[in-house]
C-alpha positions, 0 to 999 in steps of 0.5 A: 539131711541124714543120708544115706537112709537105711532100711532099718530107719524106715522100718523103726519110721513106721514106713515099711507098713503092709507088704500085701496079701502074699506076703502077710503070711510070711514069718519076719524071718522068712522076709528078712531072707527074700530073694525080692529087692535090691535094697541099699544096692545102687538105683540102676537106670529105667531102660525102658523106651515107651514114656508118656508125659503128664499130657499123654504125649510121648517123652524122652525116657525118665532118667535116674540120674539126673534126679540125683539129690532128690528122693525118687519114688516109682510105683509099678502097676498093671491095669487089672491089679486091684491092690494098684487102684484100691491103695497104690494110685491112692498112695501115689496122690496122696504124695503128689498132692504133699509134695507138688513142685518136685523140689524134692520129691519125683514120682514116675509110674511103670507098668511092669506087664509080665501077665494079661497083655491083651489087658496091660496094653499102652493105653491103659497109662493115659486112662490111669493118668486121667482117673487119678489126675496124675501129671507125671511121667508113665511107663509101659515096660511089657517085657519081651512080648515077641517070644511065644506065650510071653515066656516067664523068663523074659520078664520086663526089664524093671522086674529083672533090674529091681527083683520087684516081686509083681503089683504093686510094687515101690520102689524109693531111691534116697537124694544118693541113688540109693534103694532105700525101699523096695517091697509091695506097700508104703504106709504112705502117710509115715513117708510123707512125715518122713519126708518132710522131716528129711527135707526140712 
């Protein structure tokens, strides 16, 4: 195995694919400047206490570090974001369904709530795990929701720790614990490919 994956592999890879409506609009160059992202920076811990299990029971947090050697795969959604159900629930099960002992490959899924938290609420982590038949660990990160109006500059913590740029967002960290990708969309058949590739 070739480690640690740059982002310039993953590009020449195929595996970069569309970056979303936002951003198809931008110039390379302007992206190539984007404040978004802490690719090939270190994977910093998920300090976020509510987990639920693959049976909706609630968990110990998913812990980072203790999945180094294998590629970790974390896909940050919000209930009412129709790019999160039309391609990144889809993108998710495709990978579960090439990848299912988690031998060397380990998904988590975040709700990153920086907006609707009347509609972004705990419960939507259950309902997502039963429509996309997901056993895997989910997160409700609402950010500080104490403070009036949900002050914008209090965004959750995995918005703040990874510069995600809303949803959905993904996030791949290589067996290092390196952010290897960081942005809207995976093609997600390419990083398959790839994957099986690396861990051959």
């Amino acid at each position: 195995m070739s480690y640690p994956i740059s982002r310039r592999t993953l590009i020449k890879s195929g595996i970069t694919g569309t970056l979303g409506l936002a951003a198809t609009s931008l110039s390379s160059s302007l992206l190539a400047q984007s404040t978004r992202g802490i690719k090939n920076q270190r994977a910093p811990e998920l300090n976020i206490p509510y987990w639920i299990d693959g049976q909706g029971k609630e968990r110990e947090p998913f812990n980072i570090a203790e999945h180094r050697g294998k590629w970790v795969y974390l896909k940050c959604f919000q209930e009412w974001c129709p790019a999160c159900h039309s391609v990144g629930f889809p993108n998710l099960q495709k990978l579960v369904t090439a990848f299912p002992t988690n031998e060397h490959v380990v998904s988590a899924v975040i709700q990153t709530t920086f907006e609707g938290h009347s509609i972004n609420t705990v419960d939507a982590l259950r309902k997502n795990q039963l429509r996309y038949d997901l056993d895997l660990p989910f997160a409700h990160d609402p950010g500080d929701t104490q403070l009036p109006n949900h002050d914008p500059g209090h965004y959750p913590l995995t918005m703040a720790s990874y510069r995600t740029g809303g949803t959905p967002w993904v996030v791949i960290i290589n067996p290092l614990g390196t952010v290897v990708f960081n942005d809207f969309h995976v093609n997600i058949d390419k990083f398959i490919q790839f994957l099986k590739q690396q861990t051959a």
